[in-house]
N, C-alpha and C positions, 0 to 999 in steps of 0.2 A: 884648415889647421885643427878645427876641433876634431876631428874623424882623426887625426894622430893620438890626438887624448887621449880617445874613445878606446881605441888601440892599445895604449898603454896600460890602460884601465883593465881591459880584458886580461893581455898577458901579466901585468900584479896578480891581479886572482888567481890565475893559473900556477902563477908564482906561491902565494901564499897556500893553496890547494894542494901543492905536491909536497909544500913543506909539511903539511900535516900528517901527508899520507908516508912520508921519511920516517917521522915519527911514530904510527903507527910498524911500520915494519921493523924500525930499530926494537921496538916495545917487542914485538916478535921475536926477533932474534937475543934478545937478552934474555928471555923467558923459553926458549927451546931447550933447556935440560930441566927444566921447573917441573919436579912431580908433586904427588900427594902426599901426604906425611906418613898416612898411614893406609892399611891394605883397604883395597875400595873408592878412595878417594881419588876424585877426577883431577887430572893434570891441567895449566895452564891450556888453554884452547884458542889458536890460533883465531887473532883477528882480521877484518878484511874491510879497509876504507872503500867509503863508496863517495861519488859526487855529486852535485845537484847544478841547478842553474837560479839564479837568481836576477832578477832585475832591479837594477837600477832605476827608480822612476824619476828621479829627476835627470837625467841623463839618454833614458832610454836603449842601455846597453844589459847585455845580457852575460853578467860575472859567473863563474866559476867560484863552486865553493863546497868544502870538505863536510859532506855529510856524513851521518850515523856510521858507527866501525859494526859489523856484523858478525858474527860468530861465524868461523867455520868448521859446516856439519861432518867434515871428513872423519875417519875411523883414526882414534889412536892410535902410535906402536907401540908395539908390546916388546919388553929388552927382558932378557934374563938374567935376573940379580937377586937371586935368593935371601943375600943379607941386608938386601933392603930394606927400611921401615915399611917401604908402601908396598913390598912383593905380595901379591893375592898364595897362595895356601901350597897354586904348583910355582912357586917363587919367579914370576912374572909381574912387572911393573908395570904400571901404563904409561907410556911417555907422551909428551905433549906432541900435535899432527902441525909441527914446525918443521918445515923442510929446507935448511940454511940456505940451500942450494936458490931455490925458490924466492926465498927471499933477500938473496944478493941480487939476481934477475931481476926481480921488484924495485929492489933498489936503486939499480944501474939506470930503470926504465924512468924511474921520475928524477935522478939525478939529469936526465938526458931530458926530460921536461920539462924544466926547473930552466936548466939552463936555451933552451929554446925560448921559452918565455924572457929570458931576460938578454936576448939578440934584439927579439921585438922591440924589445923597449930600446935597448938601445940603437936602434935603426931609426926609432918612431921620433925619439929625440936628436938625431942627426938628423932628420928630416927637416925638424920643427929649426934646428937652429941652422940651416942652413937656408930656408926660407926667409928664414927673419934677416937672415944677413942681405941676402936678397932686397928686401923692403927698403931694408936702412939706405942700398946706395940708389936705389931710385929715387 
C-alpha cells in the first residue's frame, strides 16, 4: 500500500509542476503584444519553464518540480507601425518572440498533463480504498 502513496506523491508533483508551467505560459500569452515604450527598447521576451527532479529523502521517491523559467533567445518580430512610440527611425517596432499559436499547444500539452497526473491519483486511491475494504471483511 505504501508504493500507492509513493504513486500519489509523484503524480501531486507532476500536478503541481505543470500548474506552474500553466502559469508561466498564461504570463506568455498576456504579454505577447507588450512592446517598448520607446524606439530601441526591447520588448517582453518570451519565457520557457524548465523541470528538475527532486528527492524526497524520507520517503525515497523522486518528485517533479518547476525549475528556473529561461529566457527565450529567438529573434523578435518586427510589425510596421510608424506611429508607434517604440517604432525605430524606418517606423518598425519590435514585437515580443510570443507565438500565441505555440503557446496554446503548450498549454493543451500540460493541461493534458495536469490532468493525467490526477487519473493517477485517482486510480492510486481506488486502489488503496478498495484494498482496505478488502482487509475489513477478512
Amino acid at each position: 500500500m505504501m508504493e500507492a502513496f509513493k504513486t500519489m506523491m509523484v503524480a501531486w508533483s507532476g500536478m503541481r509542476a505543470q500548474t506552474g508551467r500553466m502559469r508561466v505560459i498564461a504570463e506568455n500569452l498576456a504579454n505577447a503584444d507588450s512592446t517598448g515604450r520607446s524606439p530601441g527598447d526591447t520588448p517582453y521576451r518570451r519565457q520557457i519553464p524548465t523541470f528538475r527532479d527532486e528527492l524526497n529523502r524520507s520517503t525515497g521517491v523522486d518528485l517533479v518540480k518547476l525549475g528556473r523559467t529561461v529566457n527565450d533567445r529567438s529573434q523578435f518580430k518586427l510589425r510596421y507601425d510608424p506611429s508607434h512610440p517604440a517604432a525605430d527611425k524606418n517606423g518598425y517596432v519590435k514585437m515580443p518572440n510570443v507565438d500565441p499559436l505555440v503557446e496554446s499547444m503548450d498549454m493543451r500539452e500540460a493541461m493534458r498533463a495536469y490532468e493525467a497526473n490526477l487519473n493517477v491519483i485517482e486510480a492510486s486511491k481506488s486502489m488503496i480504498t478498495k484494498t482496505l475494504d478488502l482487509l475489513r471483511r477478512s
